[in-house]
C-alpha positions as a Markdown table, in Angstrom:
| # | Residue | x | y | z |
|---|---|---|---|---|
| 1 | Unk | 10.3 | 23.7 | 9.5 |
| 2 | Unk | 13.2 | 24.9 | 7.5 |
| 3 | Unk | 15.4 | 22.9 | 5.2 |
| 4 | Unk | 19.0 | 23.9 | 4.1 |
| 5 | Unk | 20.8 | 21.6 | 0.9 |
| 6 | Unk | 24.5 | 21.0 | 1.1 |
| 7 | Unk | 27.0 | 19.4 | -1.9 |
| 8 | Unk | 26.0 | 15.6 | -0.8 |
| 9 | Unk | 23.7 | 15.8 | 2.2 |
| 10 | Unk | 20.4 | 17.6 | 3.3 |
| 11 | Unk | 19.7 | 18.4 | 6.6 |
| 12 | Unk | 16.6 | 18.9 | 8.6 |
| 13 | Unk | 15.7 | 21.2 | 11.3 |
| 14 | Unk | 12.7 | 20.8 | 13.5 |
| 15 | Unk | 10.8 | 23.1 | 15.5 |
| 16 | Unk | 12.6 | 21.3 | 18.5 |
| 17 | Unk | 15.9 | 22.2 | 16.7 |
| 18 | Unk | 17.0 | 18.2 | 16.3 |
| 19 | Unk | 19.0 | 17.5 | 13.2 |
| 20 | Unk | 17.6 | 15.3 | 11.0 |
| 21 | Unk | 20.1 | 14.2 | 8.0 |
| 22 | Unk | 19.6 | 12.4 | 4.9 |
| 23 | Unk | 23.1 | 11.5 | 3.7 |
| 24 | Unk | 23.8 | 10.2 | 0.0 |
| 25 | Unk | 26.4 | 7.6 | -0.2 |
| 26 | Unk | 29.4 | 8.1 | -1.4 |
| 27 | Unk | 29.6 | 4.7 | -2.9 |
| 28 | Unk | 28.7 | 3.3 | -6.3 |
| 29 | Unk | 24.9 | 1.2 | -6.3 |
| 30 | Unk | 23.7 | -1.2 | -8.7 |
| 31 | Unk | 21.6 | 2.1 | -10.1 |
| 32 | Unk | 24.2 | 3.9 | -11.0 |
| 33 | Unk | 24.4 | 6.7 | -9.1 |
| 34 | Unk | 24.6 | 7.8 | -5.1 |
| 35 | Unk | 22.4 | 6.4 | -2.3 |
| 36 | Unk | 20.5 | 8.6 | 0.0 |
| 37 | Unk | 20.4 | 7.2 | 3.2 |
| 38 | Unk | 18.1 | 8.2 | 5.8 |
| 39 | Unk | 19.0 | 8.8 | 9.5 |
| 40 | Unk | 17.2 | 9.8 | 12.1 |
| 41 | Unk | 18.4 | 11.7 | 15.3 |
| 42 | Unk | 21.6 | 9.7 | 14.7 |
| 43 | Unk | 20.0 | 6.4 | 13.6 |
| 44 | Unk | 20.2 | 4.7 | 10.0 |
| 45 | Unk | 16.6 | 3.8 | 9.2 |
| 46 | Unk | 15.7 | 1.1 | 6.6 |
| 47 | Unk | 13.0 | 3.1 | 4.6 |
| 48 | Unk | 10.4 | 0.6 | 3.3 |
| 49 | Unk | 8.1 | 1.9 | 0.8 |
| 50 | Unk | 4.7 | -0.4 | 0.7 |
| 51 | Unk | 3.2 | 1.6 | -2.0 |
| 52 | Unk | 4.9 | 0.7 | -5.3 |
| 53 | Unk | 3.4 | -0.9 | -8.6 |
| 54 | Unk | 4.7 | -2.9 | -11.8 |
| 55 | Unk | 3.2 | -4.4 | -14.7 |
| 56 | Unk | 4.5 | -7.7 | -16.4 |
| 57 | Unk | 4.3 | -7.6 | -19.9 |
| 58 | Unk | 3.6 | -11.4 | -20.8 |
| 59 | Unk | 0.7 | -11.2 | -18.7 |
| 60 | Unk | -0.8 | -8.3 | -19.6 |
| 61 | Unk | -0.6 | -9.2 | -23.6 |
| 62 | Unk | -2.7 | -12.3 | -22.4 |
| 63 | Unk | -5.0 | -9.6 | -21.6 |
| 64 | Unk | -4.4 | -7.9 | -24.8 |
| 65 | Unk | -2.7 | -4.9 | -23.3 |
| 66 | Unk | 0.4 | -2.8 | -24.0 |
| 67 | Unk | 2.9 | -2.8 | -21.4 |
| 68 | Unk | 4.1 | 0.8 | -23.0 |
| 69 | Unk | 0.5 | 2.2 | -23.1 |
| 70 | Unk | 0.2 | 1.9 | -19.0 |
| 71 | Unk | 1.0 | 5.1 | -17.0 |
| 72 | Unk | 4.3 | 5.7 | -15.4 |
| 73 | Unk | 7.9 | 5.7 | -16.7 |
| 74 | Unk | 9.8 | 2.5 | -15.9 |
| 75 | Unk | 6.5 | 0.5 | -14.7 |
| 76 | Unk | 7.6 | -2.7 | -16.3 |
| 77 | Unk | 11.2 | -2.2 | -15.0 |
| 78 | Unk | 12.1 | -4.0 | -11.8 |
| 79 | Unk | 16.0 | -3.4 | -12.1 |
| 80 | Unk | 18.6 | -0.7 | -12.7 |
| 81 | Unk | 16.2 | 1.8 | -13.1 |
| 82 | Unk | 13.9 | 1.4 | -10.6 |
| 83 | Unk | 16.7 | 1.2 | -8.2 |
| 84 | Unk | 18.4 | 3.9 | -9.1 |
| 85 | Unk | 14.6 | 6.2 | -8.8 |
| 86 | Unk | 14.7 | 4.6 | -5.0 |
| 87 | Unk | 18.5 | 5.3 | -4.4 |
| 88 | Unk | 17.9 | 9.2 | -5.3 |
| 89 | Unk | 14.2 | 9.0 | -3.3 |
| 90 | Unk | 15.9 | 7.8 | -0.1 |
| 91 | Unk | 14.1 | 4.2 | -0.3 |
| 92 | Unk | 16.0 | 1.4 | 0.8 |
| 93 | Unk | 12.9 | -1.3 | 0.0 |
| 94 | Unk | 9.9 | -1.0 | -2.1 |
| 95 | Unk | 7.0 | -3.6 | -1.7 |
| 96 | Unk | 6.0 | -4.3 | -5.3 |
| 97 | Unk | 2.2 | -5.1 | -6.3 |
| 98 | Unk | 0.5 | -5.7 | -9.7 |
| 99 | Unk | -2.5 | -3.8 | -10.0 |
| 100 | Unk | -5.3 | -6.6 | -10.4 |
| 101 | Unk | -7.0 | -6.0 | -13.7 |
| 102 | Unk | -8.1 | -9.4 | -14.3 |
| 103 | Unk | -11.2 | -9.8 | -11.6 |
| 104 | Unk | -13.6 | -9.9 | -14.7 |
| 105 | Unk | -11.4 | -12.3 | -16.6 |
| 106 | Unk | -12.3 | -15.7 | -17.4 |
| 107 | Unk | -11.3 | -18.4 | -14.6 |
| 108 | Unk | -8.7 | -20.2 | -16.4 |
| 109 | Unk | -7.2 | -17.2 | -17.9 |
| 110 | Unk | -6.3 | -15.1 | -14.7 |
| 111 | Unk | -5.1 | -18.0 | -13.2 |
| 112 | Unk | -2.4 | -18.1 | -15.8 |
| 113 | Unk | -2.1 | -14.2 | -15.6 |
| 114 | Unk | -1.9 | -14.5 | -11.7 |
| 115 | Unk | 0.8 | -17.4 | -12.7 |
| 116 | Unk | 3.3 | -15.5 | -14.8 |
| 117 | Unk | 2.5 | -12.2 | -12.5 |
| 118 | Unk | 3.7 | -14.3 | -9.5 |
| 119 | Unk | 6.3 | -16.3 | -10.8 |
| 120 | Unk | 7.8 | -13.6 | -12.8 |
| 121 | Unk | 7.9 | -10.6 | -10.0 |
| 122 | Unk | 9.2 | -13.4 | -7.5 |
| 123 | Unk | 12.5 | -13.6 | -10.0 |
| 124 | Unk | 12.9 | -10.0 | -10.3 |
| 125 | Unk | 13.1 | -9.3 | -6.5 |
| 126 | Unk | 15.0 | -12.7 | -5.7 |
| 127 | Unk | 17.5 | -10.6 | -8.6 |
| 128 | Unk | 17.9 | -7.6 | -5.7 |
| 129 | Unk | 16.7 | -9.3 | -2.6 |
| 130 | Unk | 18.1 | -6.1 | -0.8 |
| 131 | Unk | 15.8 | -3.8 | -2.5 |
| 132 | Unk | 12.7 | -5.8 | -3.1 |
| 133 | Unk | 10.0 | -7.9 | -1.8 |
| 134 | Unk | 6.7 | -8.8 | -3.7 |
| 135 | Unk | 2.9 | -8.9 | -3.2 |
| 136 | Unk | 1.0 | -12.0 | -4.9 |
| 137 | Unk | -1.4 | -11.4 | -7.4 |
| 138 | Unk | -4.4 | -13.6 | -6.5 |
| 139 | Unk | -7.6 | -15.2 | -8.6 |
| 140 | Unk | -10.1 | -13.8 | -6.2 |
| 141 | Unk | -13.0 | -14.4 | -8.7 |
| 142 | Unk | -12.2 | -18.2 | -7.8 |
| 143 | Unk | -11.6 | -17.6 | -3.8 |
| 144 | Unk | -10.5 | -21.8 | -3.7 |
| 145 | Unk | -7.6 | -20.7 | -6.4 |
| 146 | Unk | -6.9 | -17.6 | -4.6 |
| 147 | Unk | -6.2 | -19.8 | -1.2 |
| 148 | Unk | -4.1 | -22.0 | -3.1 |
| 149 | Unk | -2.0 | -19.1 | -5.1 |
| 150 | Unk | -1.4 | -17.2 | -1.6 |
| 151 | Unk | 0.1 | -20.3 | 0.4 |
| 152 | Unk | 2.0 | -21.3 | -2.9 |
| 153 | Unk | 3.4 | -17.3 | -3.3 |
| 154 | Unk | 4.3 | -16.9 | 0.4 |
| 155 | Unk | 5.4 | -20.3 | 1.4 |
| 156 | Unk | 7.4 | -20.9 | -2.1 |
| 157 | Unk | 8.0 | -17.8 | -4.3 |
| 158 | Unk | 9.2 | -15.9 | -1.2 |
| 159 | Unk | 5.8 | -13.1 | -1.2 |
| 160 | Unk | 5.0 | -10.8 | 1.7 |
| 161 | Unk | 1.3 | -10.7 | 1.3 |
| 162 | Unk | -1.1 | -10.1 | -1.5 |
| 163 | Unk | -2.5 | -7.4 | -3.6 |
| 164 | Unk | -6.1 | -7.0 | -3.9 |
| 165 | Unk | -8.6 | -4.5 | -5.1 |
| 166 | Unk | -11.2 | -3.1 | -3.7 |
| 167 | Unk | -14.0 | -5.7 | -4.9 |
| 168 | Unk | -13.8 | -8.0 | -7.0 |
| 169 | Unk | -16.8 | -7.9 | -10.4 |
| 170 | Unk | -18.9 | -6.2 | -8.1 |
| 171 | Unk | -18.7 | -8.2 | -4.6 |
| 172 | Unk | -17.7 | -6.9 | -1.7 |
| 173 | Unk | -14.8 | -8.4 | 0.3 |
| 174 | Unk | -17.0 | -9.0 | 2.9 |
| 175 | Unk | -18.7 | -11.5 | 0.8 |
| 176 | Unk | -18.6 | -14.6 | 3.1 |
| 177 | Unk | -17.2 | -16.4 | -0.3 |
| 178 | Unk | -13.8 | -14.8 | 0.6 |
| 179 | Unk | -14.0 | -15.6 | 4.1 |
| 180 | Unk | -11.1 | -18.4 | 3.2 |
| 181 | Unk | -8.7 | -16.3 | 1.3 |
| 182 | Unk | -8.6 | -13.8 | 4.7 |
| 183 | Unk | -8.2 | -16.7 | 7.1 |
| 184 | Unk | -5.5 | -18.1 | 5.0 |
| 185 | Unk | -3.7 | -14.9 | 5.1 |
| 186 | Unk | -4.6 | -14.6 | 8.7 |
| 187 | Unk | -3.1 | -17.9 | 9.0 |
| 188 | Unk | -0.3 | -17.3 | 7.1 |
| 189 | Unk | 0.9 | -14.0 | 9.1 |
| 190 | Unk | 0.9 | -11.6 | 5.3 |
| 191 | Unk | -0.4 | -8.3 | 5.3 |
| 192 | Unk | -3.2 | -8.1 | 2.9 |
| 193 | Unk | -2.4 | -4.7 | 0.4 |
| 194 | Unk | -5.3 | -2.9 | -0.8 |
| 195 | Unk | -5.4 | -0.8 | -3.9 |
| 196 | Unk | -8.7 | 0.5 | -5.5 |
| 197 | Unk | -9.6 | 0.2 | -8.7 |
| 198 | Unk | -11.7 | 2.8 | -9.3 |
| 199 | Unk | -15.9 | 3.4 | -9.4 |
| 200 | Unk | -17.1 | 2.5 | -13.0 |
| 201 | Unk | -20.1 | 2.5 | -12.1 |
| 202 | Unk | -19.8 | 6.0 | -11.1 |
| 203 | Unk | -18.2 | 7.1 | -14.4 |
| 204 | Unk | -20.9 | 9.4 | -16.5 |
| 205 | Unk | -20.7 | 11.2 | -13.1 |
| 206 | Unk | -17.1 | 11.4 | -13.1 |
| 207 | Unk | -16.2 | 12.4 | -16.8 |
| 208 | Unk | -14.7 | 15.7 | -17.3 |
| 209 | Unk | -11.7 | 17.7 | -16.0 |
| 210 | Unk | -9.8 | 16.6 | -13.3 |
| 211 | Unk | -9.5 | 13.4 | -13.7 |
| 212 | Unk | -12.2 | 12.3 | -10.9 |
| 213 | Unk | -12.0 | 8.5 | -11.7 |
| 214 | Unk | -8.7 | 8.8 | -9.5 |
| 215 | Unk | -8.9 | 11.4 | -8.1 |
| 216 | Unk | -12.7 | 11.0 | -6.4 |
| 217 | Unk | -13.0 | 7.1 | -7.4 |
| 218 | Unk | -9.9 | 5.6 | -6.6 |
| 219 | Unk | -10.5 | 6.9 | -2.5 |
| 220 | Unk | -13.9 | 6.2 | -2.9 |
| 221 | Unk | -13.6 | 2.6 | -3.7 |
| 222 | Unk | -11.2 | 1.6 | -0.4 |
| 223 | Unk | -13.6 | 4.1 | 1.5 |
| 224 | Unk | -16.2 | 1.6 | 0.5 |
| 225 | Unk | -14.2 | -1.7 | 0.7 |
| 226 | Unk | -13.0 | -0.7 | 4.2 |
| 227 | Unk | -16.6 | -0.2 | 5.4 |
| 228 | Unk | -18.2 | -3.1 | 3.7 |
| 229 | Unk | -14.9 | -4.8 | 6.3 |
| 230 | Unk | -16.3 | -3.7 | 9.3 |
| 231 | Unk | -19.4 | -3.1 | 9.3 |
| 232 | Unk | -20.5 | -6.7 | 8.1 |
| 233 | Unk | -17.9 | -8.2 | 10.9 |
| 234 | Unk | -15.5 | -9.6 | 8.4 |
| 235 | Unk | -13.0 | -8.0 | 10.9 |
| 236 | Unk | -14.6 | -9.2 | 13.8 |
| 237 | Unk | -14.5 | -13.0 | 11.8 |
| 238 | Unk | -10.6 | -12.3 | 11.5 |
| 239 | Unk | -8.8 | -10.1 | 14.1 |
| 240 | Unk | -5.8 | -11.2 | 13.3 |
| 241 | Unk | -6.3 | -10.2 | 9.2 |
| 242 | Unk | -3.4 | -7.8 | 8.6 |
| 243 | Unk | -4.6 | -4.8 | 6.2 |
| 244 | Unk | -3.2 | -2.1 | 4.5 |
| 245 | Unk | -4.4 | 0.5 | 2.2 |
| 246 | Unk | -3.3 | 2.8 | -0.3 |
| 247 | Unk | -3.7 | 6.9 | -0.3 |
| 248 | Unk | -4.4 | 6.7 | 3.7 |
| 249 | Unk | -6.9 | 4.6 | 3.7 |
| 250 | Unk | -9.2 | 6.6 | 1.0 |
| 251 | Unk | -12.0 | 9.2 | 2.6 |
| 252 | Unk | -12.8 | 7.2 | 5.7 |
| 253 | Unk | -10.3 | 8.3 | 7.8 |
| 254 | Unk | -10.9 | 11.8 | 7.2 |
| 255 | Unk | -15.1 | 11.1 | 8.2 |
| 256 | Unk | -14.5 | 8.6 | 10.2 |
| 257 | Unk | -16.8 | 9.8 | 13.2 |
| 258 | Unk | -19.9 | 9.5 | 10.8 |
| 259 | Unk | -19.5 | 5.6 | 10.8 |
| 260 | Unk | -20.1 | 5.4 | 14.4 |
| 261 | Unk | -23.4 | 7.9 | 14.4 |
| 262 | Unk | -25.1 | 6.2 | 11.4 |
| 263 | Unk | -27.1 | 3.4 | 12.8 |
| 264 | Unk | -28.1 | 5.6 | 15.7 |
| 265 | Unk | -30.1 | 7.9 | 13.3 |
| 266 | Unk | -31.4 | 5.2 | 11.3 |
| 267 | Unk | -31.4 | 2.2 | 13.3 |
| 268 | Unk | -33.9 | 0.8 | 10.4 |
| 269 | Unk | -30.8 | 0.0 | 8.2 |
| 270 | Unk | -29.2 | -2.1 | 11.1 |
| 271 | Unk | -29.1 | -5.3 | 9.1 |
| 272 | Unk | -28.3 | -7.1 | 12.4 |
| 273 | Unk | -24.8 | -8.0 | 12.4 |
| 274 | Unk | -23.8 | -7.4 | 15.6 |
| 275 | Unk | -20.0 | -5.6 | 16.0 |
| 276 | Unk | -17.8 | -5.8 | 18.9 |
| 277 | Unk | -17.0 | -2.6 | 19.3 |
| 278 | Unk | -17.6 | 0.8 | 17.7 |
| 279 | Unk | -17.2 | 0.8 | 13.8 |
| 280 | Unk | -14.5 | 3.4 | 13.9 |
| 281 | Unk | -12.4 | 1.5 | 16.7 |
| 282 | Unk | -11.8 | -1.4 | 13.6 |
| 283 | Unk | -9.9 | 1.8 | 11.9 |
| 284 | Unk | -6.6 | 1.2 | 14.4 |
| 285 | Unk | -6.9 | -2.5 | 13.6 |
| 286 | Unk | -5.2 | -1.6 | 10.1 |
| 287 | Unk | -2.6 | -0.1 | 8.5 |
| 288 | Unk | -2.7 | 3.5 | 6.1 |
| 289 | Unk | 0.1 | 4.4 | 3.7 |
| 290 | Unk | 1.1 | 8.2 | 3.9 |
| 291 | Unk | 0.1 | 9.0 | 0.0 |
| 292 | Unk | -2.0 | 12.3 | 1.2 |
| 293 | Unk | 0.2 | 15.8 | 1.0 |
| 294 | Unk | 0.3 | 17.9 | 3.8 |
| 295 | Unk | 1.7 | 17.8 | 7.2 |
| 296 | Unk | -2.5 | 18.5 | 8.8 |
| 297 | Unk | -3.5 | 15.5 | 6.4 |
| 298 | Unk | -0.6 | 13.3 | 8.2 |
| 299 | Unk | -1.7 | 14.3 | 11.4 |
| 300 | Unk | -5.1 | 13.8 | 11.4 |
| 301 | Unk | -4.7 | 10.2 | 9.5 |
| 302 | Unk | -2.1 | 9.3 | 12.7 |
| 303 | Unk | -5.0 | 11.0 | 15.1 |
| 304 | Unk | -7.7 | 8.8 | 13.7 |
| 305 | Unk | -6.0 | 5.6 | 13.7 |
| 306 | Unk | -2.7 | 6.0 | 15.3 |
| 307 | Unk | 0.7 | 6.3 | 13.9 |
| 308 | Unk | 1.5 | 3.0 | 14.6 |
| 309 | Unk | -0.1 | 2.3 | 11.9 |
| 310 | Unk | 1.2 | 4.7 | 9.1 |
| 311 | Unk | 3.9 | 3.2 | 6.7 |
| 312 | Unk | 5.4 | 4.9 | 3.8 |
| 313 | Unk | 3.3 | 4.8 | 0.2 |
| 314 | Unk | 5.2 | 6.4 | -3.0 |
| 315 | Unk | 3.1 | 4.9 | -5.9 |
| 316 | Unk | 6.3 | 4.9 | -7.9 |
| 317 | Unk | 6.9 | 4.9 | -10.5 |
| 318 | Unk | 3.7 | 6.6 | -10.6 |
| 319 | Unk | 4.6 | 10.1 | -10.4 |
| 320 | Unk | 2.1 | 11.2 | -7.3 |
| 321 | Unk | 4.6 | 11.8 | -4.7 |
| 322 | Unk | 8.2 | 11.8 | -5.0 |
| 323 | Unk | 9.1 | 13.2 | -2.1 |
| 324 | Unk | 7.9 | 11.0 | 0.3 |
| 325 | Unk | 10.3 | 10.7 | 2.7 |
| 326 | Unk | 10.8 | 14.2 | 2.8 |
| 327 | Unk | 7.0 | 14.6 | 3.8 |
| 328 | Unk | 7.6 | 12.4 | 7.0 |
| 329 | Unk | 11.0 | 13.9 | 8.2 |
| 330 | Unk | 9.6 | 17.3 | 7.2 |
| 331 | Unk | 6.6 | 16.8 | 9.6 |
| 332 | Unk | 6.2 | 18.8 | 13.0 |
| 333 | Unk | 3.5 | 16.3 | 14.3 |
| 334 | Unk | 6.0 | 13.6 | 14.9 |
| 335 | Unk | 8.9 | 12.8 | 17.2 |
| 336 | Unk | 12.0 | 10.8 | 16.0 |
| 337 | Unk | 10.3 | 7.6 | 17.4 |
| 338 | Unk | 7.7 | 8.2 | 15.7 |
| 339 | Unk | 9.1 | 8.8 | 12.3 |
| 340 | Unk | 11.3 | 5.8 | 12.5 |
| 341 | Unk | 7.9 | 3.7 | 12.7 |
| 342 | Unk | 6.7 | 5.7 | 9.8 |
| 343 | Unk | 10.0 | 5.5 | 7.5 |
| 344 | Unk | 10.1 | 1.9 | 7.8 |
| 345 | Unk | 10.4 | 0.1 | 11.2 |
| 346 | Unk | 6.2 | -1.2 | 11.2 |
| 347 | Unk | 6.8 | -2.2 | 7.8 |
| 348 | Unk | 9.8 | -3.9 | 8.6 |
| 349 | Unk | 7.8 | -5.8 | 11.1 |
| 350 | Unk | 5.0 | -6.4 | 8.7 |
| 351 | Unk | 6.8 | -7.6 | 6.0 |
| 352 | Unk | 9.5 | -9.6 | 7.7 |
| 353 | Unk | 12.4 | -7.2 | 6.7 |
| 354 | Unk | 15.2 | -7.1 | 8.8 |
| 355 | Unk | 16.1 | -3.3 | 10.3 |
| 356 | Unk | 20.0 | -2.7 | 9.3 |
């Protein structure tokens, strides 16, 4: 696939020779400069980005952190900034979620820091209600808080879901403790957003160059959360349970066929929970943001669990891909039905954004 840049537009050609055009606006936005807008084969799509974090400084100085020490240029900003980073990107909506640091804290002090995380990212998208929707930070230590904090955040503060980890102080979410936190979001109709948190326990292995504790142990951890998910029936428990996770859904996608052979070569470690269909089948019961970086990798991830289920994941303003929408119109493996699904219009549905 080729790509030629004009003064004001870029333009797209496929293998098929369609035209694909991503036109900035001429007019002036609330960033300050032009608006890309995305069309495909002729139609405007609403691109919603799932994948996109912020930090609140009043809560995290209750954990005695410094907002300016956390990576990523503009993480506390949910404004002028930010929107003018998503104008230039070509992303008409980003999903916000807090990255939830405070599994280990004391009871009565995350549920202030889930409080002011809530209450305070609720203000900043009701600010651009155009641009922004949020994900609710949530007490899961305390799973009878974190049932109360989801119904409050969705029903009241206007929140699209929640942002968890990938365990929380060493339980898995398949811990039957949680089982009423997923059946209230079940219940509710919010897509559950899972980011990792990394493998501590893992870290003299993963010391050195490279950074491995993100690079290894960040996939790793939703590799393990999503397993721990189906293979102790929590999804069979909750079919309806919406789920997304970040970087594609971590390593199982990408080995997925070694879940389903497992139990067959050591049927000693059957535990006897009892599935109702094969293990990777659960895998197109969720949903994958597109934060892996090639054209194969996208086409495998849409292979293994359909591309139904791929929505767009950015990580701003955490600088791992800023070219995201580029990746997906830039991608041979899809059709222009397809990439409308991808760009925006299953996250539409997910969220409860309107298409234009």
């Amino acid at each position: 696939m080729h790509s030629h840049t004009h003064e004001g537009s870029l333009q797209f050609c496929d293998c098929a020779n369609n035209i694909l055009t991503a036109t900035n606006e001429a007019a002036a936005q609330p960033g300050g400069g032009a608006r890309r807008q995305v069309i495909v084969a002729g139609k405007r799509v609403k691109t919603i980005d799932v994948h996109a974090h912020c930090v609140i400084p009043k809560a995290l100085e209750l954990q005695g952190k410094d907002h300016m020490k956390e990576r990523g240029p503009g993480l506390g900003d949910v404004g002028l900034r930010r929107i003018g980073e998503m104008d230039e990107q070509g992303i008409d909506v980003e999903a916000i979620s807090i990255n939830p640091h405070w599994y280990k804290a004391e009871r009565d002090l995350a549920v202030e820091i889930c409080k002011i995380n809530n209450e305070t990212l609720a203000e900043l998208c009701a600010a651009h209600p155009d641009r922004f929707v949020g994900f609710a930070a949530l007490t899961l230590q305390a799973p009878d808080v974190a049932v109360q904090q989801l119904e409050h955040a969705v029903k009241k503060l206007g929140m699209r879901g929640a942002a968890i980890g990938g365990s929380v102080a060493g339980d898995e979410f398949a811990n039957a403790k949680f089982d009423a936190v997923w059946r209230k979001a079940e219940e509710l109709g919010v897509l559950l957003f899972i980011h990792p948190q990394g493998t501590p326990e893992l870290a003299h292995r993963l010391k050195g160059n490279g950074w491995l504790a993100n690079v290894i142990g960040n996939p790793l951890d939703t590799t393990i959360a999503l397993s721990h998910l189906i293979f102790e029936g929590t999804l069979d428990k909750f079919p309806g349970l919406k789920v997304c996770s970040a970087h594609g859904g971590g390593f199982l996608p990408q080995y997925a066929p070694r879940s389903d052979n497992g139990l067959r070569v050591a049927p000693e470690m059957d535990t006897g929970v009892k599935l109702k269909k094969k293990p990777t089948e659960y895998m197109r019961d969720m949903y994958y943001d597109t934060l892996i970086f090639t054209d194969e990798a996208l086409r495998h991830l849409a292979h293994e669990v359909g591309v139904e289920k791929l929505v767009i994941g950015t990580d701003h303003p955490i600088p791992w891909q800023a070219d995201s929408i580029n990746h997906v119109l830039n991608c041979p493996h899809f059709n222009d039905a397809q990439k409308r699904m991808i760009l925006g219009e299953t996250a539409g549905k997910l969220l409860g954004i309107a298409p234009f």
